[in-house]
N, C-alpha and C positions, 0 to 999 in steps of 0.2 A: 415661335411659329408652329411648332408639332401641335401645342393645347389646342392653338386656333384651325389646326387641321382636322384633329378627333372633335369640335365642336360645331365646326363649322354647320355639318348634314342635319344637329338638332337646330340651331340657330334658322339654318334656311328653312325647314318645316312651315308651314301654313300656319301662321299664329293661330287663326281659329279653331284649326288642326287640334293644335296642341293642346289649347286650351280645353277640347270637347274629351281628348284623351286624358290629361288630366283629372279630367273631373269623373270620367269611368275608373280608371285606377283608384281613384280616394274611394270612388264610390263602393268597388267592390271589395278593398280593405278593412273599409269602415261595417262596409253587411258581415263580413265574414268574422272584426272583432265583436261586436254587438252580439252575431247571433250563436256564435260556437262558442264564445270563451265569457262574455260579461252574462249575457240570459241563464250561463249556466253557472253562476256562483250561488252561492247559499244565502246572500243578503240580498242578491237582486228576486231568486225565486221567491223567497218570505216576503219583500215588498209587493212582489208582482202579485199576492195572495191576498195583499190585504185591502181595504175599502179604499177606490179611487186608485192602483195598482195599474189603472189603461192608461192613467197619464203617463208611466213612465216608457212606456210602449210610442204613443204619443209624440214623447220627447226625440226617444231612437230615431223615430218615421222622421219627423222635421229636423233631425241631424241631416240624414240623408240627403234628402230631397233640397235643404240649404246650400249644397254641398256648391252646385255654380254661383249660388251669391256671393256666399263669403268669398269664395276665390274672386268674383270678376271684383270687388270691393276693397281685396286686398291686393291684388295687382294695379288697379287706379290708384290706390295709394302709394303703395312703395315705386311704380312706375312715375310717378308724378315727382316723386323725393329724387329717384336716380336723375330725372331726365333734369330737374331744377340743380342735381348737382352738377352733372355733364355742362349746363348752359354757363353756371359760375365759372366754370374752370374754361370756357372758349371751344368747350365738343361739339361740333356737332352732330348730337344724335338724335335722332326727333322723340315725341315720346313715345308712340308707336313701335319705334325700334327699344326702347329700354323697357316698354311694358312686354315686348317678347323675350326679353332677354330675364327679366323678372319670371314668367313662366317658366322659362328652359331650367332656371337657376331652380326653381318651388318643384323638382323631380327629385332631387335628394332629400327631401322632407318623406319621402314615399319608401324610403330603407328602412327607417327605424320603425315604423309601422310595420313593414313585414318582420322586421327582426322581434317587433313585442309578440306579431300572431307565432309567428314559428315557435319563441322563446313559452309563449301559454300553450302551446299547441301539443308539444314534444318531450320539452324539459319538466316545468313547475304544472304539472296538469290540474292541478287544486286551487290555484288560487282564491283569494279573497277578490269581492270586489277593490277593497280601499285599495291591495295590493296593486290592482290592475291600472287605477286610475294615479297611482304613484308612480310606475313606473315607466321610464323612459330611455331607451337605450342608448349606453354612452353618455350619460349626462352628470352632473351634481348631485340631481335626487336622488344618484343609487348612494351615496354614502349618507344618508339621513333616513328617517323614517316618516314616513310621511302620516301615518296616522297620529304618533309627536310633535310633527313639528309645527310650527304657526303657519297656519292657510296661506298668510300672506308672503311665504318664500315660497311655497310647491312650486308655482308658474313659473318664475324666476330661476326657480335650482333646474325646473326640465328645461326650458328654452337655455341655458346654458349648457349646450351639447356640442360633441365634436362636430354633429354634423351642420351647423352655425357657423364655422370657419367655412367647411367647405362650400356653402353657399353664400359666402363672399367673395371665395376662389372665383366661382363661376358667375357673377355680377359683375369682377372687375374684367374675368377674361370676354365676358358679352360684351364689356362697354367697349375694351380693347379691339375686340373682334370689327364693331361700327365704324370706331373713330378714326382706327388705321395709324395711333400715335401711341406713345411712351406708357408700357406697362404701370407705371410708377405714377402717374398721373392718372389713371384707373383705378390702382387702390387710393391717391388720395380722395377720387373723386365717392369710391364706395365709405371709406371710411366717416370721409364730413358728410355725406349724404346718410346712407343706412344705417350703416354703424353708431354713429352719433344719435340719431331716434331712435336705434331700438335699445340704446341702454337709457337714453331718456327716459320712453316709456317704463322697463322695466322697474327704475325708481319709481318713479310714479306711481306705477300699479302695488309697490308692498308699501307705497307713501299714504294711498288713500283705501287701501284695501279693509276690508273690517267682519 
């Protein structure tokens, strides 16, 4: 009961709330990696020099400004997965409630982003582009090299990070939180629901990668 008491106060927030807060937080993560740490490396200034150089400017702007899409598109989805698992197991959560709960959970995504600007910010203040776009905090990629290793495990080796478990801590404690029943039936429902697609996908993606 203590976890469902420190989470209760984000849980009850204003889903849309959250959502519009979320998407300023990535927002100004993403301005502040882009503009202080990647615009100033040595391979993005010489691209940004050369013919056709605004597309990559381009690319930055519509990172940005995607930033509610891809989230309301990846919360339909993984909210759709949770709430399909809750209904297999006899939850009733609606999906409403596990697409907020899907939200609450997508805030620990928002650590390791500050720990990459802090870590270029403070520490490695040179970095290389390839360096920037390899690294991920607490994850697989840091024992490899990413400018060696084959494309098709980068994705793979960052999304295998500690902070991955913890946002399934906080999916089963949301589901928990709704349903009012057996911890242990929240992880199974995250595990056959989430867990189970996103190591699907991730085969998948070094399966058809090229």
């Amino acid at each position: 009961m203590q976890s469902n008491a420190i989470l209760e106060p984000f849980l009850s927030i204003n889903k849309k709330v959250a959502f519009l807060l979320l998407c300023l937080l990535a927002f100004l993560l993403l301005f502040v990696k882009i503009s202080f740490i990647e615009n100033e490396t040595a391979a993005f200034e010489f691209l940004a020099d050369q013919p056709g150089g605004g597309i990559l400017q381009t690319i930055n702007a519509l990172k940005l400004l995607t930033i509610p899409v891809v989230y309301a598109w990846k919360f339909t989805v993984i909210g759709f997965v949770v709430w399909i698992g809750c209904f297999m197991f006899g939850y009733r959560v609606t999906y409403w409630q596990a697409w907020g709960v899907v939200i609450m959970a997508e805030f620990v995504f928002l650590i390791p982003e500050l720990l990459k600007i802090g870590y270029y910010l403070f520490i490695e203040t040179d970095p290389t582009y390839y360096s920037i776009r390899g690294f991920y905090p607490l994850s697989l990629m840091n024992f490899f090299d990413y400018e060696t290793i084959d494309k098709r495990y980068a994705y793979p080796l960052r999304a295998l990070n500690l902070f991955e478990p913890v946002y399934w801590w906080l999916l089963a404690e949301g589901i928990h939180f709704y349903a009012r029943k057996s911890k242990k039936i929240a992880w199974f429902i995250v595990a056959g629901s989430y867990i189970f697609i996103f190591v699907i996908w991730l085969l998948f993606y070094m399966a058809v990668y090229k």
